[in-house]
Structures are given as structure tokens and as C-alpha cells.
C-alpha positions as CSV (number, residue, x, y, z in Angstrom):
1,X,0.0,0.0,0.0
2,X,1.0,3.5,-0.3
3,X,2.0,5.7,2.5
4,X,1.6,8.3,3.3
5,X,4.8,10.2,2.2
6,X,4.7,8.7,-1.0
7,X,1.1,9.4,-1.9
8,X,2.4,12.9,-0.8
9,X,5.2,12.7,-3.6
10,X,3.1,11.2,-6.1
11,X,0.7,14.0,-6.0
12,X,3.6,16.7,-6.6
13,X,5.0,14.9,-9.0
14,X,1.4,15.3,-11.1
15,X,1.3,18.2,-13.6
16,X,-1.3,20.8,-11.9
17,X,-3.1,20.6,-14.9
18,X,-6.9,20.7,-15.6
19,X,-7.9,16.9,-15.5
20,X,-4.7,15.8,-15.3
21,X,-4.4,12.5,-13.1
22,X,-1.8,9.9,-12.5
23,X,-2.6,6.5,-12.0
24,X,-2.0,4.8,-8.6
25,X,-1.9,0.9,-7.7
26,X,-4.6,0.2,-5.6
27,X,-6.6,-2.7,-6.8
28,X,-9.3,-3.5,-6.8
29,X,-10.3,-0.2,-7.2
30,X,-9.1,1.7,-10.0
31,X,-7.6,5.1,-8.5
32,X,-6.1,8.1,-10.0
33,X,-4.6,11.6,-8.1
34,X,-4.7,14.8,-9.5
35,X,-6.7,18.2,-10.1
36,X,-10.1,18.7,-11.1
37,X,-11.2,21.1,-13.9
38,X,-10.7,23.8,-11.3
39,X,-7.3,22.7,-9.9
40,X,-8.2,21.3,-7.0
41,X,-6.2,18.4,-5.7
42,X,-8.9,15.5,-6.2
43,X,-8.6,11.8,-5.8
44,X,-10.8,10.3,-8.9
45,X,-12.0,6.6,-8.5
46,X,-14.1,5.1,-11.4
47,X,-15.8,1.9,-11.1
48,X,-18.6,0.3,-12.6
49,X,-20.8,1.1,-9.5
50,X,-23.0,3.7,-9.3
51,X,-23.2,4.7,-5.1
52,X,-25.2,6.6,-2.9
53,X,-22.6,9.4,-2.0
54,X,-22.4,10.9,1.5
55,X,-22.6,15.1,1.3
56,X,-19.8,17.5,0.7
57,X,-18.0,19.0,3.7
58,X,-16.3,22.3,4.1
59,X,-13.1,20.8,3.1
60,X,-14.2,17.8,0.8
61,X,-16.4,18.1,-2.2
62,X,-17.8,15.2,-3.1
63,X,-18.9,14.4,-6.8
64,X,-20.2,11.0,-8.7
65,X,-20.4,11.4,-13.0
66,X,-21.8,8.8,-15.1
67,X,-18.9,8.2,-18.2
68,X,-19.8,7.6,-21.6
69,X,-18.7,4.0,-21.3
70,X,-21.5,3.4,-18.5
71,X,-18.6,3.6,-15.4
72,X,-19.0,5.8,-12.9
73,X,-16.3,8.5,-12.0
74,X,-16.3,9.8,-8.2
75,X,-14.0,12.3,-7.0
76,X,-13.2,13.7,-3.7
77,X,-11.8,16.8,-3.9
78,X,-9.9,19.4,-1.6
79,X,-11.7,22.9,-1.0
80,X,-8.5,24.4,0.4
81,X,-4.8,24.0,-0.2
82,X,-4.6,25.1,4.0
83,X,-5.5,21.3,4.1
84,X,-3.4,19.3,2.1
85,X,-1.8,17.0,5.3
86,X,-5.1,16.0,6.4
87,X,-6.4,15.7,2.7
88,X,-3.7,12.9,1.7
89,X,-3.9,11.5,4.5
90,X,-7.7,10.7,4.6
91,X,-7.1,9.6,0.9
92,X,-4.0,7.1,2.0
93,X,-6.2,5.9,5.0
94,X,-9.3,5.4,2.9
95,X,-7.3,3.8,0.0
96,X,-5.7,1.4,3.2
97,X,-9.5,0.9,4.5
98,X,-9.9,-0.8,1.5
99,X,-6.9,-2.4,-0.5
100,X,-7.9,-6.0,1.2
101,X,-11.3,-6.6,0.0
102,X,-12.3,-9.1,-2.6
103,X,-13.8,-7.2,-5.0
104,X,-14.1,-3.5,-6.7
105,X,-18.2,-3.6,-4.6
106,X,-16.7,-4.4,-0.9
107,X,-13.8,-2.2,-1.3
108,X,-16.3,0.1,-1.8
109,X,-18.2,-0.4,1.0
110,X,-15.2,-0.3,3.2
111,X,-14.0,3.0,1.5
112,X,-17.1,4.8,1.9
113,X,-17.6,3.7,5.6
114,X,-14.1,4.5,6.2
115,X,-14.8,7.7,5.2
116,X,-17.9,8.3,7.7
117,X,-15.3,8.0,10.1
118,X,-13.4,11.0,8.5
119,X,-16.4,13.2,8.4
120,X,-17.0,13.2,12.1
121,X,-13.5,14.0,12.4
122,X,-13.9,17.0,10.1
123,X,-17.3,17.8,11.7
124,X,-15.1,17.8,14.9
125,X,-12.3,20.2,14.2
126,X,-15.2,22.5,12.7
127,X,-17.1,22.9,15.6
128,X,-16.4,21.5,19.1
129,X,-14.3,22.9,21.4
130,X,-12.2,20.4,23.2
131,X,-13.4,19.8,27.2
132,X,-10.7,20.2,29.8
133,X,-10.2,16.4,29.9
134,X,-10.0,15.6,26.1
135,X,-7.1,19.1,25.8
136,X,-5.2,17.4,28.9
137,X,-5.5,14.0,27.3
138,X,-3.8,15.9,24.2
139,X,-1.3,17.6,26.5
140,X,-0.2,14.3,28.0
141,X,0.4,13.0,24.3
142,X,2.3,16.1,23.4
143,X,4.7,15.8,26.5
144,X,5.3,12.6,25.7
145,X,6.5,13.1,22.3
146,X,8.6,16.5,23.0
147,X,9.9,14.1,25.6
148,X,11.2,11.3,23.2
149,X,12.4,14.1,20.8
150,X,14.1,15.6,23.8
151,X,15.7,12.1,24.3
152,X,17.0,12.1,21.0
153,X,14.8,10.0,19.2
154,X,15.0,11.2,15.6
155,X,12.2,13.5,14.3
156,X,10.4,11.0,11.7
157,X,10.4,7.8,14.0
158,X,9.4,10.0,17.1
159,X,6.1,11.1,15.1
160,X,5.7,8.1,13.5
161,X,5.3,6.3,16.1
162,X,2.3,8.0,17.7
163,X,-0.8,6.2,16.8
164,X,-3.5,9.0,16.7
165,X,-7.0,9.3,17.4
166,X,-7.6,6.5,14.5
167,X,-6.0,4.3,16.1
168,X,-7.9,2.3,19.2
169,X,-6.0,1.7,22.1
170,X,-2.4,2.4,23.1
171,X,-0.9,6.1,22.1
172,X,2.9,5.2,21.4
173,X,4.4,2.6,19.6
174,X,8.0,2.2,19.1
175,X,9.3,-1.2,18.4
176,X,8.1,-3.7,20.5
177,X,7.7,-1.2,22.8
178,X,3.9,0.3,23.5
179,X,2.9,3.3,25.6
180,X,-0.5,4.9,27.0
181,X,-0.6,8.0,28.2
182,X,-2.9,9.2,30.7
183,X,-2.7,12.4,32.2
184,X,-4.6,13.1,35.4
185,X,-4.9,16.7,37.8
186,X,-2.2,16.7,40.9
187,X,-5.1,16.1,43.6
188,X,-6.3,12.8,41.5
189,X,-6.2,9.3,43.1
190,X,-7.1,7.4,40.5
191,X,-6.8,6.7,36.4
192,X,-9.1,5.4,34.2
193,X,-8.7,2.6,32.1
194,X,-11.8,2.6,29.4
195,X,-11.9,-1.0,27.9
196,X,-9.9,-4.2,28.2
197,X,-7.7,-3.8,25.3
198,X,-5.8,-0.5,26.5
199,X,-3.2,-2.6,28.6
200,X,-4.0,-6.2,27.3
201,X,-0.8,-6.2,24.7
202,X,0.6,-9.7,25.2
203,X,4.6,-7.7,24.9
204,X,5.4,-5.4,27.3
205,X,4.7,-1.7,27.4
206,X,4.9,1.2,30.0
207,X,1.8,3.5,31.3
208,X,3.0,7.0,31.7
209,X,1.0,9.2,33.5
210,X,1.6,13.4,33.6
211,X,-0.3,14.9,36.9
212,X,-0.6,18.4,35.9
213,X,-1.3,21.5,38.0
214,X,-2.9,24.5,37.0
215,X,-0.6,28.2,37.6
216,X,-1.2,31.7,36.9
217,X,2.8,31.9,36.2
218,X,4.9,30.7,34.1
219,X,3.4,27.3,32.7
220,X,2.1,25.6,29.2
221,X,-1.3,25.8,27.0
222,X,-2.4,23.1,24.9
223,X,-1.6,26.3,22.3
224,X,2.1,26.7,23.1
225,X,3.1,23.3,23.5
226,X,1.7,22.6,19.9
227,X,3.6,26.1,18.3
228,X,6.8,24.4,20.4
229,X,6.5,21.2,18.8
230,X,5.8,22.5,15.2
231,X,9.4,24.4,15.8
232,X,11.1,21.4,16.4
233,X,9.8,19.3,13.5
234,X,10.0,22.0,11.3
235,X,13.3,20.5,10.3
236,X,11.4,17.3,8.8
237,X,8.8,18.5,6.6
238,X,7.5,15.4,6.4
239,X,7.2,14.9,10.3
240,X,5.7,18.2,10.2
241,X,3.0,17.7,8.0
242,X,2.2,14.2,9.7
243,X,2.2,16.0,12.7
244,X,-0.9,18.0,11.7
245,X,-3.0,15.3,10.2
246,X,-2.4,14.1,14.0
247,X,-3.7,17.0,15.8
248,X,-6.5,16.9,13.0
249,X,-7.7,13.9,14.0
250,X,-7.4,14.6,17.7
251,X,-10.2,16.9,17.0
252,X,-7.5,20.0,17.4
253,X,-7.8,23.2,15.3
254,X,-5.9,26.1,16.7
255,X,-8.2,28.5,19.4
256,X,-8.0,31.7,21.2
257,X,-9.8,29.7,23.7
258,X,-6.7,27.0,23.9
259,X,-4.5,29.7,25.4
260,X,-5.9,29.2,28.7
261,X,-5.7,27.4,31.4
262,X,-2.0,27.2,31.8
263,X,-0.1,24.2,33.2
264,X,2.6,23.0,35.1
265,X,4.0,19.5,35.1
266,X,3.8,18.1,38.9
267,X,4.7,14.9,38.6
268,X,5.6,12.1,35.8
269,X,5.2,8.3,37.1
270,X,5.7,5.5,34.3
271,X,4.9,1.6,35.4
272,X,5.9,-1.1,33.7
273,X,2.8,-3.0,32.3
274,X,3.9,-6.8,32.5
275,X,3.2,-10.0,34.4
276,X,3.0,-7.7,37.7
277,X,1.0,-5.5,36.8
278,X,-2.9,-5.3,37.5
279,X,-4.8,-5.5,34.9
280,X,-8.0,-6.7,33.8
281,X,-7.5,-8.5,30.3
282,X,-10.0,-11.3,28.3
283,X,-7.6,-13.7,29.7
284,X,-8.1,-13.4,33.3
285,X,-11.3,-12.6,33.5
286,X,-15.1,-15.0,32.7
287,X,-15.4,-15.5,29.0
288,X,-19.2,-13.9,29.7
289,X,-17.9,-10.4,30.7
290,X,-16.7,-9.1,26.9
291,X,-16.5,-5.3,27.8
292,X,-14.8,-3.4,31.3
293,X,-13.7,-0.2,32.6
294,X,-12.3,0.2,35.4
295,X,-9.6,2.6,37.1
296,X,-6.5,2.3,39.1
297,X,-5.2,4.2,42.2
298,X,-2.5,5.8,42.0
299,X,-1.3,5.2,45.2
300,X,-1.7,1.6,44.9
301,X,0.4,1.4,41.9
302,X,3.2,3.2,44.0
303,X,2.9,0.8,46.4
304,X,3.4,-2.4,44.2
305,X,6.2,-1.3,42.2
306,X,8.2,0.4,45.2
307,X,7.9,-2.9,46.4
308,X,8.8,-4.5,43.5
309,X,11.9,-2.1,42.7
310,X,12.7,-0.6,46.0
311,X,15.8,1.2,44.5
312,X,13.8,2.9,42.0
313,X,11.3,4.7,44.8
314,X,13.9,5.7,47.1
């Protein structure tokens, strides 16, 4: 399949021309990436299916056209050039969604509900503002990578290796190494876990948690710390970009209303998520319970592992 990078190249490497399209290898559909009549970057499927198409968005247009030959051209295409990271990537993702089908009819099927997935992200960015909780989830993620950029982990694999809102459970993944992030207030007892899967990785992984305090000095906004970050991997323009479509689908679009409240970091614990650990997988628990949240105290996970590594709490 195509990535994202590529895709990226492949649509700069087409003349902007009116209609002009280059063809890309995604079968069973037959795909082609270009510009429209009015030079807009537009990804132009034809098929021999006629569909029931969802409506336009502010950024997508969507349009179906009925050839002379009786197939059926669709094109998604890109309202403004401001949007270009998020563009090719909804296009690599919906291309990925489906490149396994059978046939040209379920590969449309999966495309198309891919993409109902994308408009709620677009719908999203458009309109909510993000609740305290969901900008400090965000601010967990993004200390998280400044941290492994900090580190020294190079720019690409560091960004490459957050998993983003599409993704369903953990946040990092490098290696065989996985991550969650939680970040939790400075007075909180407890974390929540939201399903089974978030820990139940069979290889073993590390849950960082960021307590964070709010300060009327000097501190961070969910604003600065994503101006701070775009300075860094402004170096890697491919980082950079990627690191938009992230945001994107994090539901962020920068907002006066991000610039406040401001933050200090008050603490940073990471546990080791292995055979010691407590957790509630499918494994250990009755085969008739399929779905579980549950949370953990904090200060019973400081307990265990200062037991368990006495050198490393004292």
C-alpha cells in the first residue's frame, strides 16, 4: 500500500493541470490523483458502480459522474490548499481501509464507511471545542513526544510512532515497545482505564502518566506546546505535516480559547505493564464479561512497584 509520504510525492510529481491525473496501484479499485477542472487536488475513482454518495463537507467536495462508457467516475476533492496533510492522508487511510477486499463492490463499501469516520473528524475540528479532559489527554500526548524528541529519538520515527485518534487503544508505539498516556490533575487518586484492550498487549509496554497542575505563572497551553512542537519538527517536513493530520484527528484546530488554562507538570510516574502488573484483560477474566472499565489508584500502583523495585522509589 501506499503511504503516506509517498502518496504525498506522487501528488507533486502530477502536472497541476486541468484533469490531469496519475494513476496509482490500488486494486481493486481503479484510483487516480490529480486536479479537477478547477485545480483542485482530487482523488478520482471510477468503477462500474453507481453509489449513494455521502454530502460535501467544508473541506471535501464530493462528486459522482456517469462516463460515456457506463462507469461511474467519483471524486473527492480538496476545498483548500490550507489542508493538504489532512487531505492525503484521509485519501492514504481510505485507499488502506480498502486495499484488502475481494472485489471493486466491498472495497467500496469499506472506503465509503471509512470515510464516515473521517467526516466526524472534520465535523469535529469545525465545531467542538475540546473539554478540559480531552485538551489534557492531548497535552499528555504532546509531553510525551517533546519528551522522546528531547531524548533524542530522531524526528520522523518519534512522530511516527504516535498512533493517533484513528487508532484504538495504546498512544505510542515504538518497536516492540507500546505506551498509554494518561494524564490526570495533581489532587487525582485514581486513572481510568476505558476497555480491556488499552493494557492487554501480550509484549510489554509502559503506562506513563503526567499529573498536571494549573498556575497563573509561568506554565504551558495546549496552544504553546503545539507552536513548540511544530518548531522542532519543522526540520522534517515530512514529520511536520504528519504531525498536523495528528492534531487533526485529535479533533485540534488552533483557538483563542486554547490559550488558557496554563499548566505545570507536577509529577511524571511510568509503570511497567507486565506480568506484575494489575490489569484486567480477556484472559483473566469470565469468558461472559466481553466489555470493562475500570480505574486504578495511583497510590496503589506506588505501592506495588516500590515494592517491586525498591531502588527505583527511594
Amino acid at each position: 500500500m501506499t503511504d503516506f509520504e509517498n502518496l504525498r510525492g506522487q501528488w507533486e510529481n502530477t502536472l497541476r493541470l486541468e484533469r490531469g491525473y496519475t494513476f496509482v496501484d490500488t486494486a481493486p479499485l481503479e484510483c487516480h490523483i490529480g486536479y479537477d477542472a478547477g485545480l483542485r487536488r482530487t482523488l478520482l475513482i471510477s468503477s462500474r458502480h453507481e453509489v449513494k454518495l455521502p454530502p460535501s463537507s467544508k473541506t471535501v467536495e464530493i462528486n459522482q459522474r456517469r462516463r460515456k462508457d457506463g462507469r461511474f467516475n467519483l471524486t473527492l476533492s480538496l476545498l483548500s490548499e490550507n489542508e493538504t496533510a489532512v487531505f492525503v492522508e484521509m485519501c492514504r487511510d481510505l485507499l488502506a481501509a480498502a486495499e484488502d477486499a475481494r472485489d471493486e463492490s466491498e472495497a467500496l463499501k469499506k472506503f465509503w464507511q471509512r470515510y464516515k469516520h473521517w467526516q466526524n473528524l472534520f465535523a469535529a475540528a469545525s465545531n467542538d471545542l475540546l473539554s478540559e479532559e480531552r485538551q489534557r489527554g492531548l497535552i499528555g500526548e504532546l509531553l510525551f513526544l517533546r519528551g522522546q524528541i528531547e531524548a533524542g529519538r530522531p524526528l520522523k520515527e518519534a512522530v511516527a510512532g504516535w498512533t493517533g485518534a484513528l487508532k484504538e487503544h495504546q498512544d505510542f508505539s515504538y518497536g516492540e515497545m507500546w505506551y498509554e498516556i494518561k494524564t490526570v490533575m495533581e489532587q487525582a487518586e485514581k486513572v481510568r482505564i476505558p476497555s480491556l484492550e488499552q493494557l492487554s498487549l501480550e509484549r510489554v509496554g509502559e503506562l506513563v502518566i503526567y499529573r498536571l497542575a494549573k498556575t497563573s505563572g509561568a506554565g504551558f497551553t495546549l496552544n504553546s506546546l503545539v507552536k513548540e512542537l511544530a518548531g522542532l519538527l519543522n526540520q522534517n517536513p515530512s514529520s511536520a505535516q504528519r504531525f498536523d493530520v495528528l492534531l487533526f484527528q485529535a479533533g485540534y484546530v488552533e483557538r483563542e480559547e486554547y490559550d488558557e488554562p496554563s499548566y505545570r507538570l507536577a509529577e511524571t510516574m511510568s509503570f511497567t505493564v507486565d506480568e506484575n502488573f494489575p490489569r484486567l484483560t480477556k484472559n483473566n477474566l469470565p469468558p461472559a464479561i466481553v466489555e470493562v472499565s475500570h480505574s486504578l489508584n495511583l497510590r496503589g500502583l506506588k505501592e506495588i512497584y516500590s515494592n517491586l523495585f525498591p531502588a527505583f522509589f527511594h
